[in-house]
C-alpha positions as CSV (number, residue, x, y, z in Angstrom):
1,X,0.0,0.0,0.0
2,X,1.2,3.1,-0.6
3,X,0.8,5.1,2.6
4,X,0.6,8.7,0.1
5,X,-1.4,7.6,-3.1
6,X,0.2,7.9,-6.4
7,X,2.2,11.2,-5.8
8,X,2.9,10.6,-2.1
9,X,0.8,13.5,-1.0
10,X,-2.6,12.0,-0.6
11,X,-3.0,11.6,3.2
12,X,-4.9,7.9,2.9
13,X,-4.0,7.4,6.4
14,X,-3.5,9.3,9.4
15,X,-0.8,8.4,12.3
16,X,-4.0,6.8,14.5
17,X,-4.6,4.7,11.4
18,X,-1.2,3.1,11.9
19,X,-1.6,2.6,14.9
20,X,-4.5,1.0,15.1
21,X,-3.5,-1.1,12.2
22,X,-0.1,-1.7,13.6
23,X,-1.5,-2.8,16.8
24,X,-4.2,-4.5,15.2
25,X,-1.4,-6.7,13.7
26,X,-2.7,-5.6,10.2
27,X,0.3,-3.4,9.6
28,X,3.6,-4.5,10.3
29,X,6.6,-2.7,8.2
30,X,6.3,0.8,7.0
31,X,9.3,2.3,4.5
32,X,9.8,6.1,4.7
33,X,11.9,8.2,2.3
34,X,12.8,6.9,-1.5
35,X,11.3,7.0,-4.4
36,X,8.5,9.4,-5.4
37,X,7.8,11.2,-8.2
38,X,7.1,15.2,-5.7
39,X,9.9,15.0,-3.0
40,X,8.8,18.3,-1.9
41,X,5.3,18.1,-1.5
42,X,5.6,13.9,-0.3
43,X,7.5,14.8,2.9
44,X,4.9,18.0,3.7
45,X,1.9,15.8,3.5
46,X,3.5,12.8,5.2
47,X,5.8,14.2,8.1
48,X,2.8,13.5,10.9
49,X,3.5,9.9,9.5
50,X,6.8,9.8,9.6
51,X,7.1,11.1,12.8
52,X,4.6,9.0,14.4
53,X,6.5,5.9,12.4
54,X,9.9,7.2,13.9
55,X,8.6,7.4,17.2
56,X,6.8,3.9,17.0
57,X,8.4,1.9,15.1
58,X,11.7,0.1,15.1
59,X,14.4,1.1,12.3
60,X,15.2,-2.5,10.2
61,X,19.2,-2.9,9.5
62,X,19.5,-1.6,5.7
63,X,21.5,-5.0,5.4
64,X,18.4,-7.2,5.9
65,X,16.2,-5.4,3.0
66,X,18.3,-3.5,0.8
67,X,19.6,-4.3,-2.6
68,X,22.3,-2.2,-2.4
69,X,25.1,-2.1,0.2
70,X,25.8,1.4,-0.7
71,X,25.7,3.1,2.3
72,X,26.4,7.3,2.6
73,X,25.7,7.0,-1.2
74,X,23.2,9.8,-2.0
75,X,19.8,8.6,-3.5
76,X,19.0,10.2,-6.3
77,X,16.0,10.1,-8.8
78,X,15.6,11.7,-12.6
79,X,12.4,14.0,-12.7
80,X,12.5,15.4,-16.1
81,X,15.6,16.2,-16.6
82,X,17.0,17.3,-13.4
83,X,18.2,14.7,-10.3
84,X,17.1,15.7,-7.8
85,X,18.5,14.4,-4.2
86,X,16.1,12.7,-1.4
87,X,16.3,10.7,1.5
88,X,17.1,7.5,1.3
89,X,14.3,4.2,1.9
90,X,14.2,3.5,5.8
91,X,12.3,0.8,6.7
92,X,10.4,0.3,10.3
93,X,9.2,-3.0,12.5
94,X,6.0,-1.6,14.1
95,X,5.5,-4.7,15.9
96,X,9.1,-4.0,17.8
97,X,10.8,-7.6,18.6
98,X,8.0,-9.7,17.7
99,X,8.4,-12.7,15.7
């Protein structure tokens, strides 16, 4: 699901709807940062999110999920013809040390 719609600024959920879906065991990982195709207007709409998420949730170590062992490497995406620099995919447990 993408927690933004298309764009990453459509506010489909709200930080109580994480946790309730979080703690309804419904929702278990949530990714921040990465891909999107508005940087800008993504992290406006989502930062309640995100901060609720940061709060919450448990960060996953990059070397269990990502492709890439590039750490410190800036992530960069191509909008048009301009790269444009954001921050890099963090993923989060929000079910903490369960199994």
């Amino acid at each position: 699901m993408t927690i933004g719609g298309y764009l990453g600024d459509d506010p489909i959920l709200t930080p109580s709807d994480i946790e309730r879906l979080a703690s309804d065991r419904q929702l278990r990982f949530v990714m921040l940062g990465g891909f999107t195709l508005a940087p800008a207007k993504q992290a406006a709409a989502l930062e309640p999110i995100a901060r609720w998420v940061r709060a919450n949730g448990r960060p996953v170590d990059p070397k269990l999920w990502q492709l890439s062992a590039s750490a410190g490497t800036p992530y960069r995406i191509n909008l048009g013809n301009e790269w444009v620099e954001v921050p890099p995919p963090e993923l989060f447990d929000l079910w903490g040390n369960a199994n």
